[in-house]
C-alpha positions in Angstrom: 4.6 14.0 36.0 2.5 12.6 33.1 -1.3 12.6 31.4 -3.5 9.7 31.1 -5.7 9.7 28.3 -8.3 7.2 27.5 -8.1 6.7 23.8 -10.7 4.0 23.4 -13.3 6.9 21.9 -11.9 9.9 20.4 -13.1 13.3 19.1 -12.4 14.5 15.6 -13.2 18.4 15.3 -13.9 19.1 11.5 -14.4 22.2 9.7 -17.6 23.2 8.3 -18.1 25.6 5.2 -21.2 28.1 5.6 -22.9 27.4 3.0 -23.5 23.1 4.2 -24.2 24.8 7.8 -28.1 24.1 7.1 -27.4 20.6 5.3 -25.3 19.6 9.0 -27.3 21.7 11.5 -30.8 20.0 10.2 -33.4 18.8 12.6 -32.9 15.1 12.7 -34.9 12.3 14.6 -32.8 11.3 17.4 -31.6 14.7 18.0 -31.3 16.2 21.9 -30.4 19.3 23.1 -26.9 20.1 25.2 -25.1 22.7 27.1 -22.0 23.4 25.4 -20.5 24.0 28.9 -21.8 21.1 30.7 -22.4 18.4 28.0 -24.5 16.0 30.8 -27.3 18.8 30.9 -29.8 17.5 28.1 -33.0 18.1 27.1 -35.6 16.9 24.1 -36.1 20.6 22.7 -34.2 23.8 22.5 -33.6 26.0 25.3 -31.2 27.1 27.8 -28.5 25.1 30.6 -30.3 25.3 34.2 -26.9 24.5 36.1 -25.6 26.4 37.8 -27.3 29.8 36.9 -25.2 28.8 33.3 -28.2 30.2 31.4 -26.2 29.3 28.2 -28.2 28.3 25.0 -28.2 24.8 24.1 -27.4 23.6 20.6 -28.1 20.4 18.8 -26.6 17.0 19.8 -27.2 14.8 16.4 -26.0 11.3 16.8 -28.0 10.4 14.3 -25.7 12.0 11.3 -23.2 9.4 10.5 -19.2 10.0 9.4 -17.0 7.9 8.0 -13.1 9.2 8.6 -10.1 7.8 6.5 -6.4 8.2 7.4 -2.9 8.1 5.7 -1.5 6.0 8.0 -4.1 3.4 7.8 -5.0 3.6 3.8 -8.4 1.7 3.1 -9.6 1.9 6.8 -12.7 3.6 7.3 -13.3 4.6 10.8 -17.2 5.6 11.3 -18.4 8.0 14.2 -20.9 10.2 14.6 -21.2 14.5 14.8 -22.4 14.8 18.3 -22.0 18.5 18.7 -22.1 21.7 16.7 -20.4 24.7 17.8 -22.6 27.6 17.8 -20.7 30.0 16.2 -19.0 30.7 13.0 -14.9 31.7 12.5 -14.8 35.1 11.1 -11.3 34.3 9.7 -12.7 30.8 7.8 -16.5 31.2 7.7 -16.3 28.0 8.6 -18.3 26.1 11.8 -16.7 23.9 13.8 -18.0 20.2 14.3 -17.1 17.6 16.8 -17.6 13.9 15.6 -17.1 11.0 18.3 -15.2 7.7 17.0 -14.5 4.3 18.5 -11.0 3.5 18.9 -11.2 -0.1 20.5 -7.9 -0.5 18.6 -6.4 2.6 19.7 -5.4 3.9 15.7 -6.6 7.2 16.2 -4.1 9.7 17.7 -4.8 12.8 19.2 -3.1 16.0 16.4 -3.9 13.3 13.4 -4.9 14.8 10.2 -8.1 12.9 8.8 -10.6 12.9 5.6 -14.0 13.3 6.7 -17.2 12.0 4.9 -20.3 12.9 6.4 -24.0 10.8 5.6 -26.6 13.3 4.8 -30.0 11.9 3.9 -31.5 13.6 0.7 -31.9 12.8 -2.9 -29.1 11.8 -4.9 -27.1 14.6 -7.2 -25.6 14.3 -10.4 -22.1 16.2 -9.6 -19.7 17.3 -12.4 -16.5 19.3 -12.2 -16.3 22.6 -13.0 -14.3 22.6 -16.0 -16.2 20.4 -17.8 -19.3 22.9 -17.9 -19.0 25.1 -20.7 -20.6 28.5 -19.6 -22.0 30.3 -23.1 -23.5 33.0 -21.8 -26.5 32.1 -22.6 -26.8 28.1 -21.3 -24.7 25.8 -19.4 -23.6 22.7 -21.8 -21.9 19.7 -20.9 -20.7 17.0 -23.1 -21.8 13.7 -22.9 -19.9 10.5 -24.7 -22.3 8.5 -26.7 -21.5 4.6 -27.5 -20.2 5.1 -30.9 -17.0 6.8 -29.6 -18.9 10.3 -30.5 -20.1 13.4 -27.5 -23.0 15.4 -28.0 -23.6 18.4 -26.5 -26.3 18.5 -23.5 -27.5 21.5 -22.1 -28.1 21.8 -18.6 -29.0 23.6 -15.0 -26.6 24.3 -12.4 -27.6 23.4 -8.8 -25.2 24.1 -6.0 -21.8 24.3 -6.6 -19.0 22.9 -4.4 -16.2 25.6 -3.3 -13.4 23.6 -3.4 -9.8 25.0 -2.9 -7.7 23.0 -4.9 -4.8 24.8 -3.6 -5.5 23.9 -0.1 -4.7 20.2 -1.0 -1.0 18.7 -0.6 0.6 18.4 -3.8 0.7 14.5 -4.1 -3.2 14.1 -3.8 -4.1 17.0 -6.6 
């Protein structure tokens, strides 16, 4: 007649885009192994489930990669979790891999179907970031310009790293 759900924790499954796969499925300290069939079977190095003649390849269980997940029902709240499982596949359809992060919900906020903003705390050096339309592509060299104090900008030549792929059409109209 009805479903009770505990709602004190929840899962958030996120989207992944190919290319930050490796920054995501990077060996971390804290990191098991788990059966993505019978999440209880764990292990401190890679291998296979032993229950149940499962034979199923584990994947990494990272709890120690942080997220923080915002909302627009609760604007300024910052709910943090943590990914605790990576699928091990990729959708043909989105090259994208799925992620589950974990969240407390002591104050039951989260809803199962809610859309969210993820953020997700990768450990490495920080990354001087510009958009796109402010390089200017020569042919030749990548120039950005820079304002100096006196109100003037000078033009500054520079290397591109990685670049985002970022859909701008894939975000609702009132946040572009």
């Amino acid at each position: 007649l009805f479903e009770i759900a505990d709602l004190s924790r929840v899962w958030l499954h996120a989207d992944i885009s190919e290319p930050d796969i490796p920054l995501i499925n990077r060996p971390r300290e804290g990191d098991s192994w788990q059966c993505p069939m019978h999440p209880e079977v764990k292990k401190q190095e890679a291998g296979v489930c032993d229950k149940e003649d499962c034979r199923m390849p584990l994947v990494r269980h990272s709890p120690a990669l942080p997220a923080e997940v915002t909302t627009k029902p609760y604007p300024g709240a910052v709910f943090t979790g943590h990914v605790e499982f990576s699928y091990p596949f990729v959708n043909p359809q989105t090259r994208t891999m799925r992620i589950r992060i974990t969240i407390p919900n002591a104050d039951l906020k989260l809803r199962p179907e809610m859309f969210a903003r993820v953020a997700i705390k990768i450990e490495g050096e920080p990354r001087l970031a510009v958009p796109e339309a402010s390089v200017v592509v020569t042919g030749k060299r990548n120039i950005v310009f820079t304002r100096d104090g006196n109100g003037t900008f000078t033009p500054r030549q520079i290397v591109l790293g990685a670049q985002w792929l970022y859909d701008r059409d894939a975000v609702p109209s009132e946040e572009k």
